[in-house]
N, C-alpha and C positions, 0 to 999 in steps of 0.2 A: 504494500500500500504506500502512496507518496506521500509527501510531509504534508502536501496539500489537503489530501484527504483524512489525515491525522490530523490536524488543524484543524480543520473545519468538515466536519463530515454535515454537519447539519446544513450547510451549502449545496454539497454534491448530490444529499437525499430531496433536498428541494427543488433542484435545478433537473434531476433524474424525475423526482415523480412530478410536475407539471407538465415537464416537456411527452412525457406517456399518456397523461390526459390531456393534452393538446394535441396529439395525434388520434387520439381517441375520439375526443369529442369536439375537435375543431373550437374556433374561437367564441364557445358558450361560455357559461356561470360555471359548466361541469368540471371545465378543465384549471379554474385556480378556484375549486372546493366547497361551490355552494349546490346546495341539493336543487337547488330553485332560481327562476329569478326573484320570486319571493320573498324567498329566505335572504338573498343578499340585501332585495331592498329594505328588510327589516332589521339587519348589522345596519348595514349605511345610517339609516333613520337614526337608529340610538347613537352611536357614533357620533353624527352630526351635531346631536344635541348636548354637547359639550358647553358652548355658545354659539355666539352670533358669526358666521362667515361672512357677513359684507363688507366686503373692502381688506380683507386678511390675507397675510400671505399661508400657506399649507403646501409641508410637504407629507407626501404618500408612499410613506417605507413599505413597500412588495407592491407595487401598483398594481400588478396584471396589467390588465388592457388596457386600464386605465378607467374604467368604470365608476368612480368615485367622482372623480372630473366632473363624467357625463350626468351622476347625480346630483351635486347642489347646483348644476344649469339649469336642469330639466327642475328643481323648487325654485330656481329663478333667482338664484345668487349669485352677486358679482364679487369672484373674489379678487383681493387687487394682484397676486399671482399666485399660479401652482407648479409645483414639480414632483413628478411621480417619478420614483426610482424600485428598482427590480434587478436580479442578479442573472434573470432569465431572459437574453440578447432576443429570442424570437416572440416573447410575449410586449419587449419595448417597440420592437418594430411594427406588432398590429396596433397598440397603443398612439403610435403617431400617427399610422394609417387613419385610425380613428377621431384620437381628437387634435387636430393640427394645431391651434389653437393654443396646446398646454405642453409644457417644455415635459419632456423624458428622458431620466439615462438610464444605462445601463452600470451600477453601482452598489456596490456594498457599502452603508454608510460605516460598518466598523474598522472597515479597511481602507476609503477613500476618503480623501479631504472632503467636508462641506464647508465650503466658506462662510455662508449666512445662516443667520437664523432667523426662523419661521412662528409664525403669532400662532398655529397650529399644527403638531405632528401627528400623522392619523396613520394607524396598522391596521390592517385588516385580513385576518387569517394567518400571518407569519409565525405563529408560534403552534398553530394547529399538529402537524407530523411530531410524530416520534424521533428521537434520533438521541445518539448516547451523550452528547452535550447541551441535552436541553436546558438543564438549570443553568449553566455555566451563559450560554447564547441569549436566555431570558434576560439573566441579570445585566448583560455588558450593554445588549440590543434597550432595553428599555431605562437605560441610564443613559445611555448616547443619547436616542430621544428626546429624552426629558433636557438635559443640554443644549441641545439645538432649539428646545420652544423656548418663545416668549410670554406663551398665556398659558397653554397645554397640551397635556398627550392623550389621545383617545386610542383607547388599542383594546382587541379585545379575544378572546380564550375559549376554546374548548371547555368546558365545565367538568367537574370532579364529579357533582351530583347528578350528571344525568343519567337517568333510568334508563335502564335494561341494559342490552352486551353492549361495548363498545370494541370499535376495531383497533386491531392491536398495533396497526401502523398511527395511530391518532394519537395523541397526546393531551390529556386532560388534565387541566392543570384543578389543582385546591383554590378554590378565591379566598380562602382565610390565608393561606399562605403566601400567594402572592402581591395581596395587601399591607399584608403584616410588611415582604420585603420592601414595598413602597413607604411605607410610614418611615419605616424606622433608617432608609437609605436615602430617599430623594425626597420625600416631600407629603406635609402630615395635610395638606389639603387636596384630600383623594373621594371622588365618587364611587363605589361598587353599584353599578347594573346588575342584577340576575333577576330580573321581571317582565321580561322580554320573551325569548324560548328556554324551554328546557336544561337546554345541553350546549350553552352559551352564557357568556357573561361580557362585561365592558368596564374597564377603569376609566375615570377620567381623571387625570393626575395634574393637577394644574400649578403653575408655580408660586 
């Protein structure tokens, strides 16, 4: 195995299993992890509701498609800019194809410089997969974040408590746990979402 993949496997498992559901199911919801379009627009929704987007800048750590863009347009908010980043080269290039409009790279913010910071940082699905460095990826990924915002992070988790099997490539995090890591590391003015679906939750971690 290369140092690369010793580093960071949780990159290689994520760039591996999208790019499978991207050939699988073409440029749907399916292929960056929502069962629905539904289901996504009901992340988005709470997500959003962190605050006010008008006139704000927001960056979008694991854009996909860039689908988040195309939802606060379609509620009809002008943000004063956006940049969605992704470590998956063929999910940024349907993203431009899409919304020309909203700047996209292709980037790891733990490994690439970001110059500026953003009055909102928003994740959506990036911490979903299993993978042997999840704790370690959570904590460094949702500190970075919280660094680059000026107002706050909306980011949001696969739930411990949801009922029945869950698949064993998924990763469910504790919301008591991953709260607790927010109070007590970044910042004691934090929202927990889990009133939304089942098998989902949302922080909002604000500064």
């Amino acid at each position: 195995m290369s140092q690369k993949q010793t580093s960071r496997p949780d990159k290689e498992i994520y760039i591996a299993h999208h790019q499978e559901q991207l050939t699988r199911w073409g440029d749907s919801v399916r292929a960056v992890g929502y069962g629905s379009i539904e289901s996504q627009q009901v992340r988005y929704s709470v997500l959003s509701e962190i605050g006010s987007f008008e006139g704000r800048d927001v960056l979008d750590v694991g854009c996909g498609f860039g689908d988040f863009f195309c939802f606060i347009n379609r509620k009809g908010g002008h943000l004063k800019s956006y940049v969605g980043v992704d470590v998956n080269p063929n999910m940024i290039a349907i993203a431009k194809k899409r919304c020309p409009n909203a700047v996209f790279e292709v980037k790891d913010i733990l490994e690439a410089p970001v110059v500026n910071k953003f009055d909102f940082v928003i994740a959506s699905g990036i911490f979903g997969l299993e993978t042997p460095n999840w704790e370690e990826i959570f904590k460094k990924m949702t500190t970075r974040m919280y660094e680059l915002s000026k107002i706050g992070v909306s980011v949001n988790f696969l739930s411990a408590f949801t009922p029945g099997k869950k698949p064993a490539d998924s990763h469910f995090a504790d919301p008591i746990e991953i709260t607790d890591f927010v109070l007590r590391n970044l910042s004691t003015k934090v929202v927990l979402r889990h009133d939304y679906k089942p098998n989902d939750f949302t922080l909002y971690i604000y500064v």
